[in-house]
C-alpha positions in Angstrom: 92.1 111.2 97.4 95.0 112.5 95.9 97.5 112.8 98.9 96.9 109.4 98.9 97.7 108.5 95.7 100.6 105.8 95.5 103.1 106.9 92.3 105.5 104.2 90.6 108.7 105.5 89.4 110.2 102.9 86.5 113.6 103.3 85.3 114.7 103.5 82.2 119.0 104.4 82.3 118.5 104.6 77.8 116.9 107.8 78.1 119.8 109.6 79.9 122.3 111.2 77.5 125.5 110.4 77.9 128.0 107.0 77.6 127.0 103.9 80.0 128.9 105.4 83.1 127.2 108.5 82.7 123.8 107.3 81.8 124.1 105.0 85.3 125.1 108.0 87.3 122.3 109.8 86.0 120.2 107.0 86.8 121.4 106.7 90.1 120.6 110.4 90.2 116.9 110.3 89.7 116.4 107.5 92.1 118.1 109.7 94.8 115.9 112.4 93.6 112.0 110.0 94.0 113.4 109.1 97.5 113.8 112.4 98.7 110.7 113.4 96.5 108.5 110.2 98.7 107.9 108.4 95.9 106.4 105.1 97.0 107.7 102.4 94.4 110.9 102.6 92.2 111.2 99.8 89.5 114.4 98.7 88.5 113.6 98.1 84.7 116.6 97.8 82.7 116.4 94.6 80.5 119.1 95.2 78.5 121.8 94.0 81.4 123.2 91.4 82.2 122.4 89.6 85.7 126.1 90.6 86.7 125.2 94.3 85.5 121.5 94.6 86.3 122.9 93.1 90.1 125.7 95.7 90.3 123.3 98.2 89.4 120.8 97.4 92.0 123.4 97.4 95.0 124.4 100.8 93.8 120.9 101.6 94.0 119.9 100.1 97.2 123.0 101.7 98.6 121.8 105.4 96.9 118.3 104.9 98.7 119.3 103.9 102.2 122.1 106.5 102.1 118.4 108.9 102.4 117.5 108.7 105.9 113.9 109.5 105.2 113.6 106.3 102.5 110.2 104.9 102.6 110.8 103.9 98.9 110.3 100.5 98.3 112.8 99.2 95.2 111.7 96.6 93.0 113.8 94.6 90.6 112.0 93.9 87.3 111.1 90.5 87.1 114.6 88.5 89.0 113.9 87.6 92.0 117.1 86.6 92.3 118.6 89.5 91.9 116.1 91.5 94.3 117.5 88.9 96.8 121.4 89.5 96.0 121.2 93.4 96.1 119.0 93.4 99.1 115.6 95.2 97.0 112.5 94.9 98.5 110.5 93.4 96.1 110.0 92.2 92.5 107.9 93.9 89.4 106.8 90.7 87.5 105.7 90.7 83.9 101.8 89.6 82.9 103.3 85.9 81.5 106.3 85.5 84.9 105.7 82.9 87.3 102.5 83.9 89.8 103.4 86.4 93.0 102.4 82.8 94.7 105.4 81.8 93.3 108.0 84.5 93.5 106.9 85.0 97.1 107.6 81.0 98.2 110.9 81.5 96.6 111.6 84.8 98.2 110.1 83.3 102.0 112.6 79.9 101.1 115.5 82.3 100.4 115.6 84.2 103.2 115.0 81.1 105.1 118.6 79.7 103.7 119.9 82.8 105.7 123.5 84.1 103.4 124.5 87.3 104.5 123.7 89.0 101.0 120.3 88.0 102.3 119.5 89.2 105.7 118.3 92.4 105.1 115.7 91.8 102.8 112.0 91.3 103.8 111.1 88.1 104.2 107.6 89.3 102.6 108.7 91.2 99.3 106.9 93.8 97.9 105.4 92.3 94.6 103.9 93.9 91.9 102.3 92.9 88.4 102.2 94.0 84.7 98.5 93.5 83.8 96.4 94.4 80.4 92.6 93.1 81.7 90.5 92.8 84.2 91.2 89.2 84.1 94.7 89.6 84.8 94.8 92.3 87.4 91.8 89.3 89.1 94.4 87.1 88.9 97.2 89.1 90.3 94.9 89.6 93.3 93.9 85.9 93.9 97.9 85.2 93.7 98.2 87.7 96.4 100.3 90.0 94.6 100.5 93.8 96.1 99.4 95.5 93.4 98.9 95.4 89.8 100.0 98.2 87.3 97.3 98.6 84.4 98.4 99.6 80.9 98.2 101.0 78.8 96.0 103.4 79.9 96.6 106.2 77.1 98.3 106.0 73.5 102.0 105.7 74.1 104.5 108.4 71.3 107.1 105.7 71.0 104.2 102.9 70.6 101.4 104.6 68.8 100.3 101.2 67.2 99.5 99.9 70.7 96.1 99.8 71.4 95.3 102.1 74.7 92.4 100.4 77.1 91.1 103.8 78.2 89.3 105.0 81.2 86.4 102.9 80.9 88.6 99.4 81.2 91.0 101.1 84.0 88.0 101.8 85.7 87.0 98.1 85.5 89.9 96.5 86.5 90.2 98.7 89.6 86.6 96.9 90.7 89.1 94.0 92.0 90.1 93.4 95.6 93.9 94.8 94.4 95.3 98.2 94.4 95.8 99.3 90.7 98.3 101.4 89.2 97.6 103.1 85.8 100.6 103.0 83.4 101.2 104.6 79.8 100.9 108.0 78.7 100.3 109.7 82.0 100.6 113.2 82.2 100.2 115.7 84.7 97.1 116.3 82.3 95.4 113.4 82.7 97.0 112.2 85.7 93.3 113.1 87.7 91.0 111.1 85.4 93.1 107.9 86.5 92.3 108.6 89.8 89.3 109.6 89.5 88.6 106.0 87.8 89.3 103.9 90.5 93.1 104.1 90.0 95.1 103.7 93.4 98.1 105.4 92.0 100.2 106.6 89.0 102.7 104.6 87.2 105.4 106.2 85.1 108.8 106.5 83.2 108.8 109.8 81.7 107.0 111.9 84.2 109.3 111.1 86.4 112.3 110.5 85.0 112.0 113.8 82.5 111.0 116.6 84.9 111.9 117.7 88.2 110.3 114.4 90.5 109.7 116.8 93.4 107.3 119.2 91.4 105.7 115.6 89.9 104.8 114.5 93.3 103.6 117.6 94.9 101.5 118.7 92.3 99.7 115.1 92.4 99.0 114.6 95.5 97.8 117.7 96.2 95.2 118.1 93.6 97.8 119.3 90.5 
């Protein structure tokens, strides 16, 4: 089960010392790093940009993962669509209240279809993902024909502690739907296993990846920690 498990790197550039040039290189850094590491998913989550930044960003990105000539990473821009398109990403991460994955994927397909050369190397069927906080929602992600949902939060969160965690028992529910499931918030390497052992398909994180060595992360689970 674990070798298996699918893991979900999401960026967060703010939690890299440093000015904005070097908080970005850093960033750039630990996206290198989850490729070579074979992490499956990297999310592009950086709300604080501008389109012009957050776009500029993701080329450098795009160009950092394909400069890896083992990339199987998959990079996924946080809710724009647009921008996945203009930086050449392979997907989008949309939020519980974006548009449905039935809709960002028609406007992806009718994108592509316009053919400008900023889009010809993208997949004309993006990678789509989806924030979700029920059952009900990750249901709905999967009749929208999304590709998987992330489920959180799982555990209690240090930065958030008056956001109610759902626990095992209601990850363990939602991953009864016809949709891979991700669990998101407060994973450890401690209780990375009780996720999985829930139903989870895979582990979604910031910190575990971004704040250790991503190589050591990965290895350790998927081959039983």
């Amino acid at each position: 089960m674990a070798e298996n498990c699918l893991l979900y790197y999401i960026t967060d550039r703010t939690g890299f010392p440093g000015d904005e040039s070097s908080r970005r290189r850093s960033l750039l850094e630990k996206i290198t790093e989850a490729v070579r590491a074979g992490v499956d998913y990297v999310q592009l989550r950086e709300k604080d940009l501008s389109s012009r930044e957050l776009e500029s960003l993701a080329c450098d990105a795009v160009g950092a993962m394909r400069d890896s000539a083992q990339s199987k990473t998959a990079l996924l821009i946080n809710s724009r669509a647009d921008v996945a398109l203009a930086a050449e990403a392979t997907g989008v991460h949309l939020r519980s209240d974006d548009i449905s994955p039935q809709e960002a994927r028609q406007i992806w397909r009718n994108a592509c279809r316009v053919g400008a050369p900023a889009r010809q190397l993208s997949p004309r069927d993006p990678v789509i993902g989806v924030s979700c906080h029920s059952r009900a929602e990750v249901a709905q992600a999967a009749a929208n024909s999304a590709t998987f949902a992330v489920f959180a939060p799982v555990f209690e969160k240090k930065d958030t502690p008056t956001t109610h965690p759902a626990g095992l028992a209601m990850l363990h529910q939602a991953c009864q739907t016809k949709i891979r499931v991700l669990a998101l918030g407060g994973i450890t390497l401690g209780n990375a296993r009780s996720c999985l052992e829930a139903g989870a398909a895979g582990i979604a994180a910031i910190r575990l990846f971004q704040e250790n060595d991503i190589a050591d992360v990965v290895r350790r689970l998927r081959k039983g920690f």
